[in-house]
N, CA, C and O atoms as a DFTB+ gen file, in Angstrom:
304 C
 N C O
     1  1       5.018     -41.755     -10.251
     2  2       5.088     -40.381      -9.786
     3  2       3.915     -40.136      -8.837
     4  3       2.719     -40.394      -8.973
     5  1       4.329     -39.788      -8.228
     6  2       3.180     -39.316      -6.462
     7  2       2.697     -38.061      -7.084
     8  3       3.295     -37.488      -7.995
     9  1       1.532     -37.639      -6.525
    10  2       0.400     -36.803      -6.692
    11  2       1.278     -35.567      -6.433
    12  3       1.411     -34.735      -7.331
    13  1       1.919     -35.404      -5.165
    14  2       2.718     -34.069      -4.690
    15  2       3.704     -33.684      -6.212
    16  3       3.773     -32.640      -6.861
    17  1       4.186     -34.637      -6.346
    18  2       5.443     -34.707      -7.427
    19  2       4.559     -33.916      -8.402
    20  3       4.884     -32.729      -8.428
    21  1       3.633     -34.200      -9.133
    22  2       2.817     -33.878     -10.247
    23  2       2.263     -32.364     -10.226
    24  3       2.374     -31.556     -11.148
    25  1       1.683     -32.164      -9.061
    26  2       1.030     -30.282      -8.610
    27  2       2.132     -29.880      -8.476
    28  3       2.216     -28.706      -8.836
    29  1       3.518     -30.510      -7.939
    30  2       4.510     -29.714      -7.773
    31  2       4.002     -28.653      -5.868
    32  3       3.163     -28.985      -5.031
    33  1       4.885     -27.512      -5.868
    34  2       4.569     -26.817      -4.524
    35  2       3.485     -26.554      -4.331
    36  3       2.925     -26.145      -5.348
    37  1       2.725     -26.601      -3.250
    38  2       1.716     -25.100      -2.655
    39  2       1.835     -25.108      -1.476
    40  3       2.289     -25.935      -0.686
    41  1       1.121     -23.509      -1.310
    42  2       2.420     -22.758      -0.084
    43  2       0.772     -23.152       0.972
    44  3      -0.403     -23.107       0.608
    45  1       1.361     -23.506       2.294
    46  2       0.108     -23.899       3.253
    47  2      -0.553     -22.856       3.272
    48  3      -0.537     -21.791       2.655
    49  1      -1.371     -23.486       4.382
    50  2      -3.024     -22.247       4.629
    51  2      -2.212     -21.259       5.262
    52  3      -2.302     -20.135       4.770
    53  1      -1.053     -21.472       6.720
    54  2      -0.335     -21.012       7.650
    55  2       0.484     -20.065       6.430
    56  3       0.351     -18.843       6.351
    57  1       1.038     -20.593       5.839
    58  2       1.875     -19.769       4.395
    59  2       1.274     -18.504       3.960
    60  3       1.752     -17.376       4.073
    61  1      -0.010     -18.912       3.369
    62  2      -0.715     -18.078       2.704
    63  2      -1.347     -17.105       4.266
    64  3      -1.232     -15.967       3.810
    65  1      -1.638     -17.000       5.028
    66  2      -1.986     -16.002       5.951
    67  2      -0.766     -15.108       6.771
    68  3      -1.081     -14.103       7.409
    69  1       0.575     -15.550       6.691
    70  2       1.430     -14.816       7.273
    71  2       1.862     -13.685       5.990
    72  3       2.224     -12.527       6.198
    73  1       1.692     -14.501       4.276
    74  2       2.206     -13.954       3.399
    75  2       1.080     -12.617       3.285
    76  3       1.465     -11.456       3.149
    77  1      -0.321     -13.004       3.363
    78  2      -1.611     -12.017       3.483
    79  2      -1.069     -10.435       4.442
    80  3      -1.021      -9.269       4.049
    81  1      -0.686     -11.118       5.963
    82  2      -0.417     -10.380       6.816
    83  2       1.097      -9.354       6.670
    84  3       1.192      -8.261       7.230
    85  1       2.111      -9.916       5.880
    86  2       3.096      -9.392       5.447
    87  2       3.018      -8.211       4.563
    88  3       3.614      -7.143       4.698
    89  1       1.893      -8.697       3.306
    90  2       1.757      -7.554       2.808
    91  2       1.053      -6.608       3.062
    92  3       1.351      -5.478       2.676
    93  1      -0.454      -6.971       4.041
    94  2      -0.803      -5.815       4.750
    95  2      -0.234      -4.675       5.370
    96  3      -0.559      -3.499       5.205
    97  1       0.711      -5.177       6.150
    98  2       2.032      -4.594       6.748
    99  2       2.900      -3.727       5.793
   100  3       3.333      -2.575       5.792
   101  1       2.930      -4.342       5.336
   102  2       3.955      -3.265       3.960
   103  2       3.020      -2.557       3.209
   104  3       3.403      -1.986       2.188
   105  1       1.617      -2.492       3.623
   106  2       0.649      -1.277       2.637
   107  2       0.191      -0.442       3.587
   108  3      -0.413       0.604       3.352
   109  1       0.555      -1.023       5.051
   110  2      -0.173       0.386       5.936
   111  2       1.217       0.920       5.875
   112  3       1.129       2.066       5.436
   113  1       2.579       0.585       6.138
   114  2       3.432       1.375       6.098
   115  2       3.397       2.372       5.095
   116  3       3.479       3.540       5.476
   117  1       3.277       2.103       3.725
   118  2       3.700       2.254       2.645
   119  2       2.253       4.144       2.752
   120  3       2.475       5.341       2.568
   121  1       0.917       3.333       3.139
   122  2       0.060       4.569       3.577
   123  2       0.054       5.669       4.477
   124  3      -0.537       6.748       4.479
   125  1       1.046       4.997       5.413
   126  2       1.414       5.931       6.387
   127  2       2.805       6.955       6.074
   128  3       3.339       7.692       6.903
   129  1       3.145       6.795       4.871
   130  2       4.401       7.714       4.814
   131  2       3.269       8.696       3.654
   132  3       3.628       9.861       3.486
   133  1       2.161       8.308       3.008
   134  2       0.983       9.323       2.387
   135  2       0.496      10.388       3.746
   136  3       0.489      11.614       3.638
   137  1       0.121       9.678       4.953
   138  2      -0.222      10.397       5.427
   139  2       0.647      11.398       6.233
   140  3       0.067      12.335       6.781
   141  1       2.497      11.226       6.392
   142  2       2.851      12.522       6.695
   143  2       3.181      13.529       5.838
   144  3       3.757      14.584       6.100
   145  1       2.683      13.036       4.567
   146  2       2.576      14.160       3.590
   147  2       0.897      14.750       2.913
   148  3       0.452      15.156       1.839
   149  1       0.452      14.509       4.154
   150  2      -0.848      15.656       4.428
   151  2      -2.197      14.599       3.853
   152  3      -3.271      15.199       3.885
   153  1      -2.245      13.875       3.599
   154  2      -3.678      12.948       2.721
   155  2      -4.100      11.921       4.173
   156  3      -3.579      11.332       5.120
   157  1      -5.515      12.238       3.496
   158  2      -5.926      11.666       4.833
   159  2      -5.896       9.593       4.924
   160  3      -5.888       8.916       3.896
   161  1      -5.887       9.010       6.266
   162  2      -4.992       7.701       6.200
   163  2      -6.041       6.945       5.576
   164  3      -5.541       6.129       4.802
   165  1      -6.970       6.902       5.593
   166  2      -8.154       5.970       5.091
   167  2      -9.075       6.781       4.474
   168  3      -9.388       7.904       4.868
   169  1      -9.599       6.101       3.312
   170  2      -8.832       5.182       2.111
   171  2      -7.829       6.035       1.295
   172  3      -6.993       5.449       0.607
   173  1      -7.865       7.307       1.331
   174  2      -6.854       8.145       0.312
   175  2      -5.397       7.715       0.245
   176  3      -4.781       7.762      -0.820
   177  1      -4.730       7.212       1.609
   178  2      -3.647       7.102       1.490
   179  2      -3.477       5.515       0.878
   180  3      -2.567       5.138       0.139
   181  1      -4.563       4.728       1.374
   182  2      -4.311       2.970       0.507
   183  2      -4.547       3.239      -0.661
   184  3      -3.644       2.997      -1.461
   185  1      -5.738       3.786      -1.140
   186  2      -5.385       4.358      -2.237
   187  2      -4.330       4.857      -3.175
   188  3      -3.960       4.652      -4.331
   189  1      -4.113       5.375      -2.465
   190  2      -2.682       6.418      -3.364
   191  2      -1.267       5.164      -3.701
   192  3      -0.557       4.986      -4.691
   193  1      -1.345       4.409      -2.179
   194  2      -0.241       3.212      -2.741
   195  2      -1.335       2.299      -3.774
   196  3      -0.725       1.618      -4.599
   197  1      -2.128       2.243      -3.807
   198  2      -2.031       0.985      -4.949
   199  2      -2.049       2.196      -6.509
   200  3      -1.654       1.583      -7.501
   201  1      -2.283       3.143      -6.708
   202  2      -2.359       3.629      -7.798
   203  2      -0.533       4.567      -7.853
   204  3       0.007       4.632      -8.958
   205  1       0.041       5.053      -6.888
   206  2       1.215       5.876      -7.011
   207  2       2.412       5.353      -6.204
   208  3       3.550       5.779      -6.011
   209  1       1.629       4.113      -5.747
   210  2       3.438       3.759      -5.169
   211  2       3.125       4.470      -4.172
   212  3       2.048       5.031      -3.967
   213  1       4.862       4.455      -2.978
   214  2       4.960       5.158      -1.870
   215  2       5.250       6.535      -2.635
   216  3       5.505       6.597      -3.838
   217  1       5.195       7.358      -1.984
   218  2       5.341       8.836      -2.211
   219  2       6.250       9.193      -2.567
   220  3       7.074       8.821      -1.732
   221  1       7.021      10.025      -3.754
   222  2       8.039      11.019      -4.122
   223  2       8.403      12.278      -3.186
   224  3       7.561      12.699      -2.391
   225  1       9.501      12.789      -3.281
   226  2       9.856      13.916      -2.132
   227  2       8.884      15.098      -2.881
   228  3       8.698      16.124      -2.226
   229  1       8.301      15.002      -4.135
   230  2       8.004      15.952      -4.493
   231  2       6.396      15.844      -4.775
   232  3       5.756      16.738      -5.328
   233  1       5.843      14.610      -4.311
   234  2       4.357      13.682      -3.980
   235  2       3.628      14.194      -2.872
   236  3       4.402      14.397      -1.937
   237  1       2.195      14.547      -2.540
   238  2       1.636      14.865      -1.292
   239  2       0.290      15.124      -2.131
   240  3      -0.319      14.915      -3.181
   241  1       0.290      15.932      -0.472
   242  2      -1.374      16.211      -0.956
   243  2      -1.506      17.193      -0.369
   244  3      -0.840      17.303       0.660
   245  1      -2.459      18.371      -0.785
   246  2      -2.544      19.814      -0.027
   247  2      -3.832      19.846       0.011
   248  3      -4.477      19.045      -0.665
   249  1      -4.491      20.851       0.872
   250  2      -5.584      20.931       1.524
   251  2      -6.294      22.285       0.337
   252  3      -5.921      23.447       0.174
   253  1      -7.567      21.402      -0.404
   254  2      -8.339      21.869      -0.972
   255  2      -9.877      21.723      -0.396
   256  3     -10.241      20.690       0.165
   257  1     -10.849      22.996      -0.613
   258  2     -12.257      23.285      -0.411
   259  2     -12.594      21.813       0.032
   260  3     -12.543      21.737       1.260
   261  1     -12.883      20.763      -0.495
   262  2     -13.327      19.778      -0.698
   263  2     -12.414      18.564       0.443
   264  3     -12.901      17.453       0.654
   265  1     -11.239      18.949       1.005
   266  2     -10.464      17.324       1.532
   267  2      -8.741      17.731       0.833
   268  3      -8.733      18.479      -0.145
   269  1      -8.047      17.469       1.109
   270  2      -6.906      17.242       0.832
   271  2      -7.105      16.308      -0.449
   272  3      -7.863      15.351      -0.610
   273  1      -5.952      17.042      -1.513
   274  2      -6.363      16.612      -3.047
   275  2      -4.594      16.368      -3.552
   276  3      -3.710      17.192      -3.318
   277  1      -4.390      15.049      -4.272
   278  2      -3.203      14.144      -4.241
   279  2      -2.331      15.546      -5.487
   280  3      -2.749      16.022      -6.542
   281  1      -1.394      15.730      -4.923
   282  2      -0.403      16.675      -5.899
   283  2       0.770      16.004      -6.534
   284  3       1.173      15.016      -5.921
   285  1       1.534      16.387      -7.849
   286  2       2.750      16.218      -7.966
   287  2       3.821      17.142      -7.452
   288  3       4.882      16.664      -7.049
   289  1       3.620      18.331      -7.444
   290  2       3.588      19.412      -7.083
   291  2       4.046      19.674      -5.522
   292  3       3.811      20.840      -5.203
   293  1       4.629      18.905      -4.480
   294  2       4.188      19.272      -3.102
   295  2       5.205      19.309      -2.472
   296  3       5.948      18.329      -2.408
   297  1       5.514      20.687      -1.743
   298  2       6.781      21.093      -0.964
   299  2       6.150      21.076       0.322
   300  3       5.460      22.069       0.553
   301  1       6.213      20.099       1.326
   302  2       5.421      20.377       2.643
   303  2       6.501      19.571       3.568
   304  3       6.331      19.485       4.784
């Protein structure tokens, strides 16, 4: 049995940087549908996807004293 046979797959360097870049891509999107529901794009909205997912129709953020503050609550 050959060495490859034994580790079995791994995904190349080229692999692993398009897969890096793929999901980047799918987290600014994913931040940018936070920010047409009022939260500001950096970091609140990367934020908000790694802790809430993309946004609910009923998900946002409204403008409090302090910055725009993440709601369940949000008709905008």
């Amino acid at each position: 049995m050959s060495e490859t046979e034994r580790r079995g797959w791994r995904p190349s360097r080229t692999q692993k940087i398009v897969g890096v870049l793929v999901l980047l891509i799918v987290w600014t999107v994913a931040a940018g549908r936070w920010t047409d529901k009022g939260c500001g794009f950096v970091p609140q909205s990367y934020g908000l996807v790694l802790t809430h997912g993309a946004p609910e129709r009923y998900e946002g953020c409204e403008s409090e004293p302090g910055g725009p503050e993440y709601t369940d609550d949000y008709y905008g």
